[in-house]
C-alpha positions as CSV (number, residue, x, y, z in Angstrom):
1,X,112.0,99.2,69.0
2,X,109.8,96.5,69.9
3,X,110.4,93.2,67.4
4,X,107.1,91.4,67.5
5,X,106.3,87.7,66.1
6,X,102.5,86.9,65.1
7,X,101.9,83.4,65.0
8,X,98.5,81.7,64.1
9,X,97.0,84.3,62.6
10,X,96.1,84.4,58.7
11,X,98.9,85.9,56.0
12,X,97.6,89.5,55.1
13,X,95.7,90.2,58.5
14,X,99.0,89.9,60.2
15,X,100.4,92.2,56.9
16,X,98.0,95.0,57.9
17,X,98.3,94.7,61.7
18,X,102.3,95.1,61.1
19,X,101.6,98.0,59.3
20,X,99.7,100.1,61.6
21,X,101.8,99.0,64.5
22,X,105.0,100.3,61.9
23,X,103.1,103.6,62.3
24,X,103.1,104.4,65.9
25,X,107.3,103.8,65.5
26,X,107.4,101.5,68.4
27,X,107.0,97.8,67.1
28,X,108.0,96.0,64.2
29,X,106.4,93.1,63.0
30,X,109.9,90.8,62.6
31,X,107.9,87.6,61.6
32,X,105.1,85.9,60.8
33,X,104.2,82.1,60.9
34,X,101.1,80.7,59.9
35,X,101.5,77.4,62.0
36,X,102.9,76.3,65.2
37,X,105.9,74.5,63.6
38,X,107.0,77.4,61.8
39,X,106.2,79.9,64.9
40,X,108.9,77.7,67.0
41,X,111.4,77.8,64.3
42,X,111.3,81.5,63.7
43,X,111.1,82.2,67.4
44,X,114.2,80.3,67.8
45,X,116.0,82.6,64.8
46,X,114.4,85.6,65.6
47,X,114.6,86.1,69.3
48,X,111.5,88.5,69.0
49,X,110.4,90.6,72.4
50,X,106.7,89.8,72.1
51,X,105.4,87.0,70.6
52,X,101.2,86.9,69.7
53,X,99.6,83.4,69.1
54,X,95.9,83.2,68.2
55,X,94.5,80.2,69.6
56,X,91.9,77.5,67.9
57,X,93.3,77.8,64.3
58,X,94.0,75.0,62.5
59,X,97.3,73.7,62.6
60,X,98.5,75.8,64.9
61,X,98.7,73.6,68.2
62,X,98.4,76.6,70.5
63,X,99.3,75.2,73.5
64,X,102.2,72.7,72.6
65,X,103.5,76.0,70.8
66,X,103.5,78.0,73.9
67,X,104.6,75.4,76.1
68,X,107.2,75.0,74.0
69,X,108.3,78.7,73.6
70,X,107.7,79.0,77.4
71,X,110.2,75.6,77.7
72,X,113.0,76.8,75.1
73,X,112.7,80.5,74.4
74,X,110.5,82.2,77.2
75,X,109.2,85.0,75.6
76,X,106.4,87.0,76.7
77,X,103.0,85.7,74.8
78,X,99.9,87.0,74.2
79,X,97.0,84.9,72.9
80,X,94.2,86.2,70.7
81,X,91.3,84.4,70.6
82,X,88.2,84.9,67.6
83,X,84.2,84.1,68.9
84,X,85.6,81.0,71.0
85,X,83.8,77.5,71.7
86,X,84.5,76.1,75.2
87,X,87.3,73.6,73.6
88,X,89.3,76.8,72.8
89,X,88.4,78.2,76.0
90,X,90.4,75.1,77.5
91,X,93.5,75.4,75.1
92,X,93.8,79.4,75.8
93,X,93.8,78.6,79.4
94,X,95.6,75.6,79.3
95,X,98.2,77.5,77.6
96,X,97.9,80.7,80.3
97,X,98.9,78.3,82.7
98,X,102.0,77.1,80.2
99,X,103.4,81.0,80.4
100,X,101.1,82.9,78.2
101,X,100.7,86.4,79.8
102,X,97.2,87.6,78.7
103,X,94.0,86.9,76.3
104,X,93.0,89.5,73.7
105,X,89.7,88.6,72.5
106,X,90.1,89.2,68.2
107,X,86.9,90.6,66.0
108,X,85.8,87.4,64.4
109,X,85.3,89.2,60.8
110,X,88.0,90.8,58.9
111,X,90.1,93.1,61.5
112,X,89.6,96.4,61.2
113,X,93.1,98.1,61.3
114,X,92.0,101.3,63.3
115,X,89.7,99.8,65.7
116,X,89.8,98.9,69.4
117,X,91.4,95.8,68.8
118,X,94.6,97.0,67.6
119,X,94.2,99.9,70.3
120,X,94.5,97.4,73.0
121,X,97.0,95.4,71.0
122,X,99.4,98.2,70.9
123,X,98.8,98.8,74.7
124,X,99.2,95.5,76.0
125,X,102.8,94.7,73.5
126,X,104.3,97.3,75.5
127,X,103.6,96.5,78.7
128,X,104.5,93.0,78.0
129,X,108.0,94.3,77.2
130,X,108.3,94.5,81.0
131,X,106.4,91.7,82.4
132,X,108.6,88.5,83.9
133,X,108.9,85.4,81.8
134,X,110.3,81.9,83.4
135,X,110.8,78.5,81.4
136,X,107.7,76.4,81.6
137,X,107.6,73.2,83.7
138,X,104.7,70.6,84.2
139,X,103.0,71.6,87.6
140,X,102.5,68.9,90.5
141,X,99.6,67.0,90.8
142,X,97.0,67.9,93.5
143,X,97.9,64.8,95.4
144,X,101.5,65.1,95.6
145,X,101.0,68.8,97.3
146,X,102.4,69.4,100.7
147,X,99.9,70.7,102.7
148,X,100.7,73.0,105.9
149,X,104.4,73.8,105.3
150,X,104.3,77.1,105.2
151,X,106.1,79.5,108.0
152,X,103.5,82.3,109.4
153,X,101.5,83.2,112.2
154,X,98.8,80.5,111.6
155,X,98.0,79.9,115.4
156,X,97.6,83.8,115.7
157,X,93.9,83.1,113.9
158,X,91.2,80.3,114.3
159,X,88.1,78.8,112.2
160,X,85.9,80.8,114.4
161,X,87.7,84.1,113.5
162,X,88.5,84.1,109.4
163,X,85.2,84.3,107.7
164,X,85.8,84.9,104.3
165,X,89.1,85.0,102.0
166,X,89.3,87.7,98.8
167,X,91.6,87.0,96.0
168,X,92.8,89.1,93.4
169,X,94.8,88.8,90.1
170,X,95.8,90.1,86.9
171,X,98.2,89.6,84.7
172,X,100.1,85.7,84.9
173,X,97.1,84.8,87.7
174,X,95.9,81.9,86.1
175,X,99.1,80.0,86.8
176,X,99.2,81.2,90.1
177,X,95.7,80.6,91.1
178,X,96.0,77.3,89.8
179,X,98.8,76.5,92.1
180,X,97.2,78.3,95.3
181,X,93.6,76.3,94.9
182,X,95.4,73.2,94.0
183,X,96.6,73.2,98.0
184,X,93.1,74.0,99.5
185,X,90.6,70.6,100.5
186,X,87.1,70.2,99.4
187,X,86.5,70.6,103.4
188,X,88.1,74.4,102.8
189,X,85.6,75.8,105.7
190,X,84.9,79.7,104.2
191,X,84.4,81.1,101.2
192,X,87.0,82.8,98.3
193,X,85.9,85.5,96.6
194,X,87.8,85.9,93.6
195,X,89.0,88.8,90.8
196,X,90.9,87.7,88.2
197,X,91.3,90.4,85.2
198,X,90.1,89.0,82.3
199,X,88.5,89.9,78.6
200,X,84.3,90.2,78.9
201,X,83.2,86.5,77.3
202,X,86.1,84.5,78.6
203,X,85.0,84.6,82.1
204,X,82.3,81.1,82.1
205,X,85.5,79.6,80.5
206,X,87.6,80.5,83.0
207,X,85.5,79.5,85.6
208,X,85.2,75.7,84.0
209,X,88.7,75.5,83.5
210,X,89.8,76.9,87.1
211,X,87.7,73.9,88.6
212,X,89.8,71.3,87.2
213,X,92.4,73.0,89.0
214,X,90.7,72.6,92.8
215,X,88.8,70.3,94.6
216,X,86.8,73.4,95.1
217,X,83.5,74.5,93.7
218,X,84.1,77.4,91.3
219,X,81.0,79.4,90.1
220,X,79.8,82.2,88.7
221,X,78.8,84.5,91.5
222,X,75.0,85.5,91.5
223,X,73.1,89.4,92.9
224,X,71.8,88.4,96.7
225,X,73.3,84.9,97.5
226,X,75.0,84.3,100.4
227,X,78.7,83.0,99.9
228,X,79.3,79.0,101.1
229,X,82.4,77.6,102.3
230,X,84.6,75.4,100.2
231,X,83.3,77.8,97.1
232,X,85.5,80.2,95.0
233,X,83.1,82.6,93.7
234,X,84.0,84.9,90.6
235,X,82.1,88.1,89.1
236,X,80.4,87.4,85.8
237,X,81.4,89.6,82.5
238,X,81.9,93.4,83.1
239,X,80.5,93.3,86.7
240,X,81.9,94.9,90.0
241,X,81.9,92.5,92.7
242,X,81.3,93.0,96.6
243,X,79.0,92.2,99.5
244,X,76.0,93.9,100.8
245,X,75.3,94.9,104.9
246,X,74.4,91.7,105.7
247,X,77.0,89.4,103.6
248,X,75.3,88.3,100.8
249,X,77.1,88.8,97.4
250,X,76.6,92.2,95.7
251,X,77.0,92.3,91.6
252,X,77.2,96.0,90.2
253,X,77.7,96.6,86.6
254,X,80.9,97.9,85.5
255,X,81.0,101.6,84.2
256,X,83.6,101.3,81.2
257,X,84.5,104.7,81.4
258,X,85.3,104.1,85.1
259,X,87.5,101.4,84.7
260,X,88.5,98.8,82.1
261,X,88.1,95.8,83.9
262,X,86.6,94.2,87.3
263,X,88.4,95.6,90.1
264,X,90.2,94.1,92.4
265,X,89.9,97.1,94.2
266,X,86.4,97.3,94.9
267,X,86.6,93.9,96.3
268,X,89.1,94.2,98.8
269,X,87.2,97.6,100.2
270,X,83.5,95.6,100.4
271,X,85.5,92.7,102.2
272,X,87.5,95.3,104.7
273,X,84.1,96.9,105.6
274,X,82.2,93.9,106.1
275,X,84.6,91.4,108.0
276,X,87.3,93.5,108.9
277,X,89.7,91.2,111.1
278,X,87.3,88.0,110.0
279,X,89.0,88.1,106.7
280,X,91.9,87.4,104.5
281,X,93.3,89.1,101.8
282,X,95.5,87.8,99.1
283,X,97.2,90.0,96.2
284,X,99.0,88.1,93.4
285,X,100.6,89.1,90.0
286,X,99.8,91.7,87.7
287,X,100.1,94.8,86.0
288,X,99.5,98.7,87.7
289,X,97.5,99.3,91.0
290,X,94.3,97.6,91.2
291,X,93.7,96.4,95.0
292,X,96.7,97.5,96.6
293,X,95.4,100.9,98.2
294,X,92.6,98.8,99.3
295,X,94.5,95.3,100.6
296,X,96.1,98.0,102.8
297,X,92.7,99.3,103.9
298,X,91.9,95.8,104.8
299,X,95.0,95.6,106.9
300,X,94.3,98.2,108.8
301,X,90.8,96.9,109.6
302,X,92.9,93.8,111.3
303,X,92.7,91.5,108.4
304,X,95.5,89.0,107.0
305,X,97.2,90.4,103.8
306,X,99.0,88.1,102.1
307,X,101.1,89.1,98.4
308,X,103.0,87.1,96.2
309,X,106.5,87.9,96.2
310,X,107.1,89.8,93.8
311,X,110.7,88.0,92.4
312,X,107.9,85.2,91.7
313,X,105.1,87.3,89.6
314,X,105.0,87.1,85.8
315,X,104.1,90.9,86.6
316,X,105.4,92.6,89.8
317,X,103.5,95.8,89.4
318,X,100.4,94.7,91.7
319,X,102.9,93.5,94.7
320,X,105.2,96.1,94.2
321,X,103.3,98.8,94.5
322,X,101.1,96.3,97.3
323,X,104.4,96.5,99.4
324,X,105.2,100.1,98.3
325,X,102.0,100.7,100.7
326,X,103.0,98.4,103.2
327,X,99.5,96.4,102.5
328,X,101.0,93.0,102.9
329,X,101.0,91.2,106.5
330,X,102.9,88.0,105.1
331,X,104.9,88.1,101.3
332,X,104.7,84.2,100.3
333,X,105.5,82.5,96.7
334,X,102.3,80.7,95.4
335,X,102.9,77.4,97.1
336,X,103.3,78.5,100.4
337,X,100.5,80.9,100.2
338,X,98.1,77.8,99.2
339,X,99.5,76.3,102.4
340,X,99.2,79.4,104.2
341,X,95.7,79.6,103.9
342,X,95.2,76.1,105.1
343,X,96.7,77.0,108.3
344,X,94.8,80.3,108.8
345,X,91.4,78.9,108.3
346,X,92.2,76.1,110.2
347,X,90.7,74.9,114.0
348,X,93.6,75.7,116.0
349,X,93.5,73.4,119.1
């Protein structure tokens, strides 16, 4: 049995998601706080194996809570999130990057206990059972990164060579992204092409919040440009991202029936036809499959395949099954990866 803890959310809406979960016989609604202070407290005497914390709700403090569950008690967390402004949009991320696992957007009216919402609810407590927590700690500064450290066949590639670098992420990713673009210069001379899974209308959030992280631009990518160095370029809400014949970006919408996010997948094949051994490929944390089949199709082509290790992923089911495949050229914790990059990228003399 699953014990779940809802904090942040109101009194009776927590009463009638506990008692569809009670249904399905799997979790058990052990707790309910309606504030941050009273969250900690019962986390701390409960010991629950999920823990859900809705975010921009008065007096809940949704990211000193996490960062404090992630500090004292890591527990997996899941944040929902009602029809959001962009302050929220900061704390939800802010508090991904304390530990949270994963952002549920929540129906901003009164929930309706049979609807997707709880669907995807049920879904994602379970595969958080499994998913890797670790105690929360303040990250470095951008200044106080090393920069070049890393052990690897840099001097095997050259500016002239790598064209473009493909990124992709799921679950846990915006910690880890935050650390990997943290190491990379504003002179960073190629473009990053990036998939991060995340809930449709968080994505322009994410986006502003990821370039506080990096001296990097970070945009929303756009049908027919042409990607620029030093930019990180992400999909916009339920679009398929890859590049057309002659490099420019190409945005395709997203078939939900397909697929239930942006692929990381259909990246890393547009990038492995179009640059082949011009390119770099980087896997990180997450849950299932997504880009693994095709980070190995890009090593194949002669590109660089980098994945996370996957002792250091929140979720190890991306690099696992990444090195399952034998996809990965180089397997690097996020800091060296950052550093890594730096190195491949860079004029070798």
């Amino acid at each position: 049995m699953i014990r779940l803890l809802m904090i942040g959310s109101p009194l009776q809406e927590s009463k009638a998601v506990g008692e569809v979960l009670a249904r399905q016989g799997e979790i058990a609604l052990v707790g309910i706080a309606e504030n941050g202070r009273q969250g900690l407290d019962l986390t701390a005497a409960l010991r629950p194996d999920v823990i859900t914390l809705e975010i921009g709700r008065p007096g809940c403090g949704g990211l000193d809570i996490c960062r404090s569950i992630m500090e004292l008690y890591p527990t997996p967390v899941i944040l929902l999130s009602e029809p959001h402004s962009a302050a929220d949009d900061e704390i939800a991320f802010r508090a991904l990057a304390a530990g949270a696992l994963t952002l549920i957007p929540k129906p901003g009216l009164c929930l309706v206990p049979d609807g997707p919402f709880l669907e995807e609810l049920q879904h994602t407590i379970r595969v958080m059972t499994r998913a890797r927590v670790a105690r929360w700690k303040p990250a470095r500064s951008r200044q106080s990164r090393p920069g070049g450290s890393a052990s690897g066949p840099g001097k095997e590639y050259s500016r002239s060579q790598i064209k473009i670098v493909a990124v992709g992420a799921s679950t846990g990713g915006p910690a880890v992204l935050a650390t990997i673009l943290s190491f990379l210069p504003a002179s960073f001379p190629v473009p990053i092409l990036l998939v991060q899974h995340i809930a449709s209308g968080f994505t322009s959030g994410f986006a502003d919040w990821l370039s506080l992280q990096t001296s990097l631009a970070v945009q929303i990518a756009r049908h027919g440009e042409m990607p620029q160095a030093a930019h990180v370029y992400l999909p916009p809400d339920d679009c398929q991202m890859g590049l057309c014949s002659q490099g420019s970006l190409l945005l395709r919408r997203r078939d939900p029936q397909e697929i239930s996010h942006t692929s990381v997948g259909f990246l890393f094949s547009a990038v492995a036809e179009a640059y082949g051994n011009q390119a770099i490929g980087v896997l990180l944390t997450g849950m299932g499959k997504d880009g693994s089949a095709q980070l190995k199709k890009m090593k194949e082509k002669g590109a660089v395949t980098i994945v996370q290790s996957p002792e250091t992923a929140m979720v190890s089911g991306m690099p696992g099954e990444a090195m399952r495949l034998g996809a990965a050229r180089l397997l690097l914790p996020p800091d060296q990866i950052g550093a890594m990059l730096v190195r491949l990228v860079a004029k070798v003399v």
